[in-house]
C-alpha positions as CSV (number, residue, x, y, z in Angstrom):
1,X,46.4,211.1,22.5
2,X,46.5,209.8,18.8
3,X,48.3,207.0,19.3
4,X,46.6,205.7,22.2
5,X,44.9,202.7,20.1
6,X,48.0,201.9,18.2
7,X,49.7,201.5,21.5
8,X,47.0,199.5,22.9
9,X,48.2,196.8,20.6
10,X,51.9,197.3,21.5
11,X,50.5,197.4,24.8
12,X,48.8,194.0,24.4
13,X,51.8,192.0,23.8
14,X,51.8,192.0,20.3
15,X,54.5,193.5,19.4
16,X,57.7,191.3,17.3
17,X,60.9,191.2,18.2
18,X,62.5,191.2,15.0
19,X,58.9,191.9,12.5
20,X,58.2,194.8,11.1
21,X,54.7,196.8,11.6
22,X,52.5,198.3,8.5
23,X,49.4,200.1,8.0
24,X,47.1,201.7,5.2
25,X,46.5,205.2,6.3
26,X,45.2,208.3,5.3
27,X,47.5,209.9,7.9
28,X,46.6,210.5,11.3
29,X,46.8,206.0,12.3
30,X,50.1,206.3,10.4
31,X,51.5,209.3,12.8
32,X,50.2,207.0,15.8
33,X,51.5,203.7,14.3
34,X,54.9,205.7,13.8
35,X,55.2,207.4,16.8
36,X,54.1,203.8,18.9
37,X,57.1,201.9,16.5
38,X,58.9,205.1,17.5
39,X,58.7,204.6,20.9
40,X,59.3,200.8,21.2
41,X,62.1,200.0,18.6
42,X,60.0,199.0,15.8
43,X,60.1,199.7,12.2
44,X,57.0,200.4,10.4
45,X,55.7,201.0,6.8
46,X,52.9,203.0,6.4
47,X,51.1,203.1,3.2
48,X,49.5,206.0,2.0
49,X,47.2,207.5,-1.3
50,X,49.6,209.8,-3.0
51,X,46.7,212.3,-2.3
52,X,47.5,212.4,1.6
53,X,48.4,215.9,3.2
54,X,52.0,216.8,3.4
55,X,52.1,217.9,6.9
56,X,50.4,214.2,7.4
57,X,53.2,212.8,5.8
58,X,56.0,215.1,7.0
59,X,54.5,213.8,10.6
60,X,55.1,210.2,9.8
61,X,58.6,210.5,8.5
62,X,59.6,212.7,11.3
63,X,59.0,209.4,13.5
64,X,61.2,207.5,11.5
65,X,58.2,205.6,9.2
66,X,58.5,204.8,5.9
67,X,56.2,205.8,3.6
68,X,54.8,203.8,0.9
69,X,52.5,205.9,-1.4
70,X,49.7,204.6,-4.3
71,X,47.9,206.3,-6.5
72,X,44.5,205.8,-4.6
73,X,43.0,204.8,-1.0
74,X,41.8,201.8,-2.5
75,X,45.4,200.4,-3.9
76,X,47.0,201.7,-0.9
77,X,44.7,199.5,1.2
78,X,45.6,196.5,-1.5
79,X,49.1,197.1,-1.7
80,X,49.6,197.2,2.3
81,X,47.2,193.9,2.6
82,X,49.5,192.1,-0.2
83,X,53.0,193.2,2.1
84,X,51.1,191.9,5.4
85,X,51.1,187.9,3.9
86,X,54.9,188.5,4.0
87,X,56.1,186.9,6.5
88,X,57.6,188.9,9.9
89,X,55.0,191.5,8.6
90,X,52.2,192.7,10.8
91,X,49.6,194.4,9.8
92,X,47.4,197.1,12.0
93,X,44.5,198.4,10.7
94,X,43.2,202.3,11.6
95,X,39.9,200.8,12.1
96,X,39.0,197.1,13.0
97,X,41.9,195.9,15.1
98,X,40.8,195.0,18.1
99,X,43.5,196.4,20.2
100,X,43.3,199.4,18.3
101,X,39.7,200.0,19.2
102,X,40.4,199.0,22.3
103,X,42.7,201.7,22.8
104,X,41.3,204.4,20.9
105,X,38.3,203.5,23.8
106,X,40.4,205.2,27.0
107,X,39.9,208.3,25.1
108,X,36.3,208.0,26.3
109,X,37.2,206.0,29.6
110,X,39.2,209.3,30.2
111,X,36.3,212.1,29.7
112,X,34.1,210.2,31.4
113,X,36.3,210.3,34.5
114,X,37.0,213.5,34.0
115,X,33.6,214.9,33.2
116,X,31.2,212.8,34.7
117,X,28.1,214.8,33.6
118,X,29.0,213.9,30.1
119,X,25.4,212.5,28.8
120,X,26.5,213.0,25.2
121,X,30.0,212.1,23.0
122,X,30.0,213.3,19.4
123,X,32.9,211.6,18.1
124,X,34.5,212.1,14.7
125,X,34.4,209.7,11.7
126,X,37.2,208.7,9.7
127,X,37.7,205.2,9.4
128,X,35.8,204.0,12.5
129,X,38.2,203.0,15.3
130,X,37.7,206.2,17.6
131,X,33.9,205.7,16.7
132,X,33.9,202.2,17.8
133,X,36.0,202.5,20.8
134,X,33.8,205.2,21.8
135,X,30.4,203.3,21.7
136,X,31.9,200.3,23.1
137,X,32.8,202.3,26.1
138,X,29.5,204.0,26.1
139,X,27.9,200.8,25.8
140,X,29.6,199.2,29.1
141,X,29.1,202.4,30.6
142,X,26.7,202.3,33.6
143,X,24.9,205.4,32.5
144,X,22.8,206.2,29.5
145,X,25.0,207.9,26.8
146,X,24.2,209.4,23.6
147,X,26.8,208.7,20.5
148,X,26.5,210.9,17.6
């Protein structure tokens, strides 16, 4: 289910034919973005703080990514901005891409039709994008839901 908002913008359309995909990533939108380019033929560069977890890492090569580590969050975030004006390079950020959000909102769309008594979603918090699919969906939802 991780990579349901990274495949939302594959999903969308927006995928190149010939580009390449990148991300900044403390791990877990890398493993989606990898395992999404995985699946549709895509190459992808995922830039990481040297700080990430191993297994997080180890995940993202196994799909074929290529890692691109820095020495913080911060430069990682700079460094992956600065390869995005390249051009044929898209970037996909883990937490205000629209069609990642958008995605990472079926993961609610999905309890709720599975669990209609669901009143309350307590969603984690990393960079955002689960959070703000999730109150989105709550939002649009024709019952009163509680996000925490």
């Amino acid at each position: 289910m991780i990579h349901r908002g990274t495949l939302g913008h594959e999903i969308a359309g927006n995928r190149p034919v010939t580009s390449g995909h990148q991300s900044r990533t403390n791990g877990n939108h890398g493993s989606a973005l990898a395992r999404a380019a995985s699946a549709f033929g895509v190459s992808v560069r995922v830039h990481l703080p040297a700080t990430a977890p191993d297994v997080k890492k180890d995940t993202i090569r196994r799909y074929g990514a290529t890692i691109i580590e820095a020495p913080s969050y911060d430069q990682a975030e700079a460094n992956a901005h600065a390869e995005a004006a390249m051009p044929g390079v898209t970037f996909i950020s883990a937490y205000s891409h629209d069609d990642v959000i958008a995605g990472n909102g079926t993961v609610t769309l999905e309890m709720l039709s599975e669990r209609p008594a669901i009143d309350t979603l307590i969603m984690p918090v990393g960079g955002g994008g689960l959070l703000s699919g999730s109150a989105i969906v709550a939002r649009r939802s024709t019952r009163s839901l509680l996000v925490i």
